[in-house]
N, C-alpha and C positions, 0 to 999 in steps of 0.2 A: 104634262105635269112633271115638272121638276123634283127627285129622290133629292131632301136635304140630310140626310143623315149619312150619306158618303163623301169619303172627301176623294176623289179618284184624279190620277197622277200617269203619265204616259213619256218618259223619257224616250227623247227621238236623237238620232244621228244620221240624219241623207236617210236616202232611200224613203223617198217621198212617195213613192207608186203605192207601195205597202201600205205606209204609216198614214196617209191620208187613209186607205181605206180602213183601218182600224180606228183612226179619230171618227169618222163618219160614223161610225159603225155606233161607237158610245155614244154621239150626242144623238141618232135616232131612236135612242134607247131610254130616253128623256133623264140623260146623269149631265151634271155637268161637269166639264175637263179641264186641269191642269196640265199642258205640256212642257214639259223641259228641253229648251231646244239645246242639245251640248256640244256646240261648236260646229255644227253644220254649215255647210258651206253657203255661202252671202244667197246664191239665188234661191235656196233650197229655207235658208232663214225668211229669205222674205217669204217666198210662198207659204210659210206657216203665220206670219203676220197676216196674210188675207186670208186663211182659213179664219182667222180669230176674228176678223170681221166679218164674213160669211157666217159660223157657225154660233159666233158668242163666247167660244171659247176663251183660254186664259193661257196663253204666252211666255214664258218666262225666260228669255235666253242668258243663259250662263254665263257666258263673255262678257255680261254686264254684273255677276258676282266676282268671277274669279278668274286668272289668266291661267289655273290651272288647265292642263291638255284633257281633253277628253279619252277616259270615260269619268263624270264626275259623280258616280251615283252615291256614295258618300255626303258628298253636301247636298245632293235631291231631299235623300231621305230624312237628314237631319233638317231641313228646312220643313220637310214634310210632318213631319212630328211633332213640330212646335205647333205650325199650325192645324194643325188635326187636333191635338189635347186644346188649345185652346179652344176650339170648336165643339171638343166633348161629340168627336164622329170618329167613323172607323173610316180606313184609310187601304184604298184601292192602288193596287201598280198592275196597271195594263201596259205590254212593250208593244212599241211599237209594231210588229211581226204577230200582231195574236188580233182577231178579227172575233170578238163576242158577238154571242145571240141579242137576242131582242129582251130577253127573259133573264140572261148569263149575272147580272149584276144581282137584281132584286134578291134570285136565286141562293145566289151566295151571304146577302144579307140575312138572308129569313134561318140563315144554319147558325147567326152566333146566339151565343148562349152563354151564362156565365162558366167559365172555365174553358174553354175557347181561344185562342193565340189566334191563328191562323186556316183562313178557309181556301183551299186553293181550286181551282175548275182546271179539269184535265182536259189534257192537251192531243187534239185531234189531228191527223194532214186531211188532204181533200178526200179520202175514201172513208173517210170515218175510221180509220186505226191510229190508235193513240200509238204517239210519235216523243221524240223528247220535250221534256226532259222525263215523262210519264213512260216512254217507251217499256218499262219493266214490268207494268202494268198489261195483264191479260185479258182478255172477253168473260173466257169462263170463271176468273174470279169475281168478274160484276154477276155474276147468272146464278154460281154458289152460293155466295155470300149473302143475293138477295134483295143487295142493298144501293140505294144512289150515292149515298156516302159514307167513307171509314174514315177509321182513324188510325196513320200512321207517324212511325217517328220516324220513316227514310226522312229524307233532305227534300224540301220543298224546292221550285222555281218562284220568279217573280213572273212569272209568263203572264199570269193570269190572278191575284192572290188578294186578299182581303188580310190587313191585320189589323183584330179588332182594339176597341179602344184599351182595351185590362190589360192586352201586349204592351202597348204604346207608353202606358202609365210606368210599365215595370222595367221597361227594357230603354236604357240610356243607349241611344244612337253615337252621341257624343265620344262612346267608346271604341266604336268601329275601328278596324285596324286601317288606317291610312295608308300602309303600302299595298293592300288589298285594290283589287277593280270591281270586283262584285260580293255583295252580301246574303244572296238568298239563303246558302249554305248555314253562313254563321248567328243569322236571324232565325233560321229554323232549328236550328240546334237549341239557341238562345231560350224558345219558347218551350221550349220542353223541359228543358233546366228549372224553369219557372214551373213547372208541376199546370204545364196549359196544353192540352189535348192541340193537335193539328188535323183538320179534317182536310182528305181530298174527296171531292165530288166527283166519282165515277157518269152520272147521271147526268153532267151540267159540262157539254165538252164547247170547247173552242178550237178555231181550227187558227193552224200556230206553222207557220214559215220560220223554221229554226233558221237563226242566226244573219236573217236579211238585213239589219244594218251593219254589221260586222262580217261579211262573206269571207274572208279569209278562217273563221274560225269552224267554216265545215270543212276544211282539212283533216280535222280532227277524224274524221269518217274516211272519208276517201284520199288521205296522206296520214297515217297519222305520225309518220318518225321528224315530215316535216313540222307538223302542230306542233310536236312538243321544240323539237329544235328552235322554232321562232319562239315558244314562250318559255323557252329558261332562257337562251341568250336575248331575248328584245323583254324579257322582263312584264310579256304581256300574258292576262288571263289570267290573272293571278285571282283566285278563289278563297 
């Protein structure tokens, strides 16, 4: 049985070994899926065209909106907004590199509530210790506290995240800063301004391949004088 009250969104670039297994992973989860393919290369586009006729999925390659270079997640999400409020549903970004449970989606739906932005599921590697972008996150504050989920004002990821529809109403995409590459930052900030609680789910993890479509960006770990050196002179990562 198909969840119609989500509208869930999965921007992909290569790195098909992964991201297949994360598409997989949503539709045995009975959601349906939007993919943004953003500029992948031809063999790697098509194999995502016969996923969408193997799986039923939804397709959308970028190259047919905009000659902009990828990463285009700017016009994902403002495409995604429109149509999510027109839908009157809340609105899912699964990356590619994050492989959910069986249960991870529903999960995350059954947490909104009125005053509510954002639900996000934390981010696990394969031994079960949360990794980034949660890595700040400890054991013994889940065992403390009690709780499967809190409520914080750090800085969310899109790893894994739900924003429900009260965000979407309030919050113009339209505005996003253009020379930016990624928004999760400035969306999570965004919701809190708006006096909208963000929960993270301590209780509801996914296990999450930091940075497998963009591998240069785990530099950042194990280089980091070159990380930043490429992204002030290449202008990339811009947050």
């Amino acid at each position: 049985m198909v969840n119609e009250e989500l509208h869930i969104i999965m921007p992909v670039k290569d790195s098909l070994e992964i991201a297949e297994k994360a598409i997989r992973a949503i539709v045995d989860s009975g959601h349906t899926l939007y993919v943004y393919d953003d500029n992948s290369l031809p063999e790697n586009a098509h194999r995502l065209d016969g996923l969408a006729t193997e799986l039923g999925i939804q397709v959308v390659h970028i190259s047919d909106l905009t000659d902009h270079p990828s990463p285009n997640y700017r016009l994902v999400l403002q495409k995604a907004q429109q149509q999510v409020i027109a839908e009157n549903k809340h609105l899912v970004i699964v990356e590619s590199d994050v492989i959910v449970q069986s249960d991870t989606l529903d999960k995350m739906q059954a947490e909104v509530q009125a005053g509510v932005g954002m639900v996000a599921a934390v981010t696990v590697d394969e031994h079960g210790t949360y990794n980034f972008p949660y890595h700040y996150m400890r054991r013994w504050q889940y065992r403390i506290l009690g709780k499967n989920t809190i409520a914080t004002k750090k800085r969310f990821s899109f790893c894994c995240t739900l924003l429900t529809n009260e965000l979407l109403q309030k919050a113009d995409f339209q505005l996003l800063d253009p020379t930016k590459n990624w928004y999760d930052v400035t969306i999570s900030h965004w919701s809190v301004q708006l006096g909208l609680r963000n929960l993270l789910m301590l209780g509801n993890p996914v296990l999450h391949f930091p940075h497998a479509s963009r591998p240069w960006k785990r530099l950042k770990y194990t280089n980091p004088l070159l990380y930043y050196w490429r992204k002030i002179t290449q202008k990339k990562d811009r947050i």
